[in-house]
N, C-alpha and C positions, 0 to 999 in steps of 0.2 A: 308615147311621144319619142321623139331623136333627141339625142340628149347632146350638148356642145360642151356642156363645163364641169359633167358629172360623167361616171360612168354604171350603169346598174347590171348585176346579173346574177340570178341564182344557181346554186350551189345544193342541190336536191332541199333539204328544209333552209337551207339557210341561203339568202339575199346578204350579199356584198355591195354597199356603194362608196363610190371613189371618187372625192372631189379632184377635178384635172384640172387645174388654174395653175399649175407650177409656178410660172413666168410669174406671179403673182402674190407667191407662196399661199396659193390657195387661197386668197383671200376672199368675199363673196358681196359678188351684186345683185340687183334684184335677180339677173336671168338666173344665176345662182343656184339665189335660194328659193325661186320657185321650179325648177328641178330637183333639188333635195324635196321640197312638196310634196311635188309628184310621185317623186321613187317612193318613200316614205306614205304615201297614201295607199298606193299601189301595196305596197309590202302588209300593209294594216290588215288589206280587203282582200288578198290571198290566201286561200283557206289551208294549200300547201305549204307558205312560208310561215316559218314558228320563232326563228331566230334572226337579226339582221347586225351586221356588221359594218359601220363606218371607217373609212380611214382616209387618205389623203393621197395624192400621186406624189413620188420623188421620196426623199432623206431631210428635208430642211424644214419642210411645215404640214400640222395636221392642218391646221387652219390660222392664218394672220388677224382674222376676224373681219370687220369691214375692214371691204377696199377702198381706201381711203382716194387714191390715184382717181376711181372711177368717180368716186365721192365731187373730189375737187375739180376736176375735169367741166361738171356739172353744177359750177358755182354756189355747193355744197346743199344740191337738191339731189336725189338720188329715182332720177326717172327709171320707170321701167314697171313691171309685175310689183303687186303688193303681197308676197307672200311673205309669211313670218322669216325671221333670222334665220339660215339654217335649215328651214323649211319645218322644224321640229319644237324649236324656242321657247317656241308662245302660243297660244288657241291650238294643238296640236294632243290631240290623247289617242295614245293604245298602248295596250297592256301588254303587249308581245313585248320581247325584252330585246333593249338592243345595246350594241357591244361598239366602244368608242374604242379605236385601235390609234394612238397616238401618235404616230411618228417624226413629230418633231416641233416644231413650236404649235403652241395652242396659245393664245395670246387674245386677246380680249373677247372675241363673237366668236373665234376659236375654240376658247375655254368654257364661254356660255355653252355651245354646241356640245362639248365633250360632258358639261356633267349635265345636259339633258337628255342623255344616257344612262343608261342603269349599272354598267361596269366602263370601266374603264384600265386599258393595258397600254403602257405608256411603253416605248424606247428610251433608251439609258440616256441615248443622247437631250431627250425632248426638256422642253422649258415651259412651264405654264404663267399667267397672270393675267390681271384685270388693267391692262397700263392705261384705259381709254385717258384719265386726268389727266394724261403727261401732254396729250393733244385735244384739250380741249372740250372733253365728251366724258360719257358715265359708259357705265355697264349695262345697258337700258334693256338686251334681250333677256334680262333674269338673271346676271350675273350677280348683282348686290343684293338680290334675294336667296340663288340658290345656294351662293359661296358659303353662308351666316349658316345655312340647314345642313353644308357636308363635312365642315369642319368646325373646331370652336371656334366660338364668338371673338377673340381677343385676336387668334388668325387671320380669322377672314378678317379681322378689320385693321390690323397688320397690314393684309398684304393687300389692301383696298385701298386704304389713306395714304400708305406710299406707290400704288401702282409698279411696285416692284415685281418683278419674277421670281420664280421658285425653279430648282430641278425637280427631275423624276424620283430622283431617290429623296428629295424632301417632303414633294407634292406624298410619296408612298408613306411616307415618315408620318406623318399630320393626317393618314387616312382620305387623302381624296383622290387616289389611285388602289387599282387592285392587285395590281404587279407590275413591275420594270423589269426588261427583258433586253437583250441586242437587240439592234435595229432585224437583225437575220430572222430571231424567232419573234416578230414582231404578232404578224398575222396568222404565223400557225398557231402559237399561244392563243390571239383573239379564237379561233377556230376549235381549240381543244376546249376554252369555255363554253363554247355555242355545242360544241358534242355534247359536254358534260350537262349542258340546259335541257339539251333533247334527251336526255337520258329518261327525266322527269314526264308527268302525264302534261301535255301544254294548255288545258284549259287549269289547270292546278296552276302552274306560272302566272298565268295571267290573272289567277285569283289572286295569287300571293304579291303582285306586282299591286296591281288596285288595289288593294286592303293596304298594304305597307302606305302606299303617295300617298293615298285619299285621308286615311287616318293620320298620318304624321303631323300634324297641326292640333288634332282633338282632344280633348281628354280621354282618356284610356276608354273609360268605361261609353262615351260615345260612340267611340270608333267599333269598339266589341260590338257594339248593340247595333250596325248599322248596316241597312242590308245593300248589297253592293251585286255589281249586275252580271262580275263575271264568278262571285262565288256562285250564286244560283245555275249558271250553267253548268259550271264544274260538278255540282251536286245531282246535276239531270243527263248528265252523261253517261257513254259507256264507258268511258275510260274508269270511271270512277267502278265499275264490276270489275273490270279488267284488274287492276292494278292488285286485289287480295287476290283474285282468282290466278294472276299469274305467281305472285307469292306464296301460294299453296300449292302451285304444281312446280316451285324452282324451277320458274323462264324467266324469259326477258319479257316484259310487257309488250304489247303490238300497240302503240297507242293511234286513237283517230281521231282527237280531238274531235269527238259527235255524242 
């Protein structure tokens, strides 16, 4: 599809998308986040993309979260497509890893977005927070769920109950960031993770992604025990011959995810 409010394009394995709302500091409407859907579904079912990369257009926001403007405008119904938050949020699964590139405020459906992501690489200047209380509203796409699982309990509820912001070097501080960088090496940094991911055999990532979600809630000895749909592929692959047999010959693995 033609895209208005995002940008999508790949990069031999790795997919880049780019929310374009600047005027708006990214903030997102249904039309939005059912293009984030799209791209994002599209990237899942691409058998050549292995890594994908999110960031924001401009220097002042990854994402403002809802648009509140389009919000009110609308006598605080929000017509349009029923896609999840973000496009990612909620009802939204794949194991391929994907890389949230901060660049500047992430701020309530912002921040939900950023940590339904698997890494996250902030710029020095970015601000994170859940402020939805200060106007009105919660954290409703998985923000007061996910925030309690990425960092401690006493945190998240810190910075819940006052809907206060954090910076990048605190968000990194408290663990719900992977690195803060200049705004400059923002995306090359995103980029040198996504190298360093493909380095890996990617039905093995995608094991290790499912295994880590799926089980983070279970008792240990559940989760161990419980059969999951992209270890058994990873297990019936070639990559899986590949990877001793390139170890035994010192090369680089050829991997196919097949």
């Amino acid at each position: 599809m033609a895209y208005e409010f995002i940008s999508y394009e790949k990069k031999g394995r790795i997919a880049c998308v780019t929310i374009q709302r600047p005027e708006r500091l990214n903030a997102l409407h249904p039309y939005a986040n059912q293009e984030l859907l799209d791209a994002f579904t599209d990237f899942r079912e691409d058998k050549d993309a292995w890594v994908a990369i999110l960031t924001g257009t401009g220097e002042r926001a990854f994402s403002a979260g809802n648009d509140l403007v389009y919000t009110a405008q609308h006598g605080g119904a929000r017509p349009g497509p029923r896609a999840p938050f973000g496009g990612i949020t909620t009802g939204f699964e794949c194991w391929k890893p994907i890389i949230a590139a901060v660049n500047g405020y992430a701020l309530g459906g912002g921040l939900e977005l950023a940590m339904a992501c698997d890494i996250i690489i902030a710029a020095e200047h970015a601000e994170v927070g859940l402020p939805e209380p200060r106007v009105g509203l919660f954290a409703g796409a998985g923000g007061v769920h996910r925030l309690p699982r990425h960092v401690p309990h006493k945190v998240a509820m810190g910075m819940m109950l006052t809907a206060r912001r954090i910076s990048a070097q605190e968000a990194y501080r408290i663990g719900l960031v992977n690195e803060v960088v200049p705004l400059a090496e923002l995306m090359p940094t995103a980029e040198r993770w996504a190298e360093e991911i493909l380095e890996s055999a990617p039905l093995s990532i995608r094991a290790s992604k499912q295994m880590a979600i799926t089980g983070l809630d279970l008792p240990f000895d559940v989760a161990f025990n419980l059969n999951y749909t992209e270890t058994q592929k990873s297990l019936e692959s070639a990559d899986r011959i590949e990877g001793p047999k390139a170890f035994a010959e010192k090369r680089t693995p050829n991997w196919t995810a097949e």
